[in-house]
N, C-alpha and C positions, 0 to 999 in steps of 0.2 A: 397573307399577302405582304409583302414588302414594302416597307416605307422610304420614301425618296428621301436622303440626308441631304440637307439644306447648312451653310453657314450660320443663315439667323432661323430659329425655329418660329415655326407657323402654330399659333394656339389658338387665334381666334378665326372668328370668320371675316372680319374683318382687314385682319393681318393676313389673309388668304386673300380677299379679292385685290389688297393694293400688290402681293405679289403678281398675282394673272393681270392685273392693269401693269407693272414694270415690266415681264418678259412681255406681254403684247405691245409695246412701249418700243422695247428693246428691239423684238421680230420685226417690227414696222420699218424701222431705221436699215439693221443691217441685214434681214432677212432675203429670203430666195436664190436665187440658184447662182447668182452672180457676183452680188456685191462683197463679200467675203473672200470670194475668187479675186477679185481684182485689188483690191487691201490686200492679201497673201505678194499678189504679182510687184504691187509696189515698194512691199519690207525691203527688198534689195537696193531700193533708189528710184531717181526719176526715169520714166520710162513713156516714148513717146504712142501714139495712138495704135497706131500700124503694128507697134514692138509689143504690145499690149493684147492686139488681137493675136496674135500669131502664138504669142506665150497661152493662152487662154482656150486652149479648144472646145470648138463649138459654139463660140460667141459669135454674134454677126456683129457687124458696124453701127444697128441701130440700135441695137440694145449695148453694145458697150456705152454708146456716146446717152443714151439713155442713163444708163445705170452711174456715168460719172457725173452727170449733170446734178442726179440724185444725192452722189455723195457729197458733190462738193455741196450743194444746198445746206446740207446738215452737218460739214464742217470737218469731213473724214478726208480732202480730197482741195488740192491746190491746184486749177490751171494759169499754166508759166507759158506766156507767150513772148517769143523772142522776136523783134523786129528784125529781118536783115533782109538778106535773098540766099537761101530763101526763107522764108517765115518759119519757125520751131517753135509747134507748142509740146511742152511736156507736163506730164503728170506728176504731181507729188503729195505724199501723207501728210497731212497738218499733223501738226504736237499733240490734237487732240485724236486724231488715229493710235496716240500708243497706247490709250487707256483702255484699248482694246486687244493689248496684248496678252492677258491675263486668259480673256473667252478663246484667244485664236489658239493659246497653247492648249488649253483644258478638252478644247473641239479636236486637236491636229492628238494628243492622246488618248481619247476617246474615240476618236475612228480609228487610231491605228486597234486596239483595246476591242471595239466591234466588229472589225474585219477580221480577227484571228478567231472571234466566237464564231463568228458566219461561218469558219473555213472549217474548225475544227466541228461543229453542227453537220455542217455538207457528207466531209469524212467517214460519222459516226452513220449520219443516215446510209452510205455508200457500203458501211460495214454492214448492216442490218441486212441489205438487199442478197449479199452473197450469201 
């Protein structure tokens, strides 16, 4: 079986569970189907609610206004409210959203990297049948 390469190696058991405690840690914060989607939507700049849903396919309104509320909570996630007429609020990444630019490239590599195994699997099985 294949062993998973890690930058710090894991030798105890201990050094093991505080790894499953940091990705559980990690999953909590920016995990599920959304919040990565919308961190991705923001790298361009700020971007209003409406401009947000619409970039985002598939998201409703409550779960976008859910999932920002979330980020900004934990500091990924700035709301800019502009007084005037009419009222503008916009979205924007805190400075500590960039420390998440490391995971977002390694993720946006990595699916590209598993959707060409997927295609080329599909392929081989497609050859098998003829």
């Amino acid at each position: 079986m294949a062993k998973l390469k890690m930058d710090k190696e894991v030798t105890s058991e201990a050094e093991c569970k505080a790894t499953l405690n940091s990705v559980a840690d990690a999953l909590y914060v920016i995990g599920g189907k959304w919040k990565l989607r919308i961190i991705v939507a923001l790298t361009e700049g700020n971007r209003r609610f409406n401009e947000m849903q619409r970039l985002i396919e598939g998201i409703s309104a409550k779960v976008l206004s859910t999932e920002l509320k979330d980020l900004e909570l934990n500091g990924f996630v700035r709301r800019n409210v502009f007084t005037g007429t009419p009222v503008v609020v916009e979205y924007e990444l805190t400075e500590y959203a960039e420390t998440l630019g490391g995971v977002l490239q390694a993720l946006s590599e990595w699916g590209a990297r598993h959707k060409e195994m997927v295609k080329k699997s599909m392929n081989m099985k497609e050859v098998e049948v003829i």
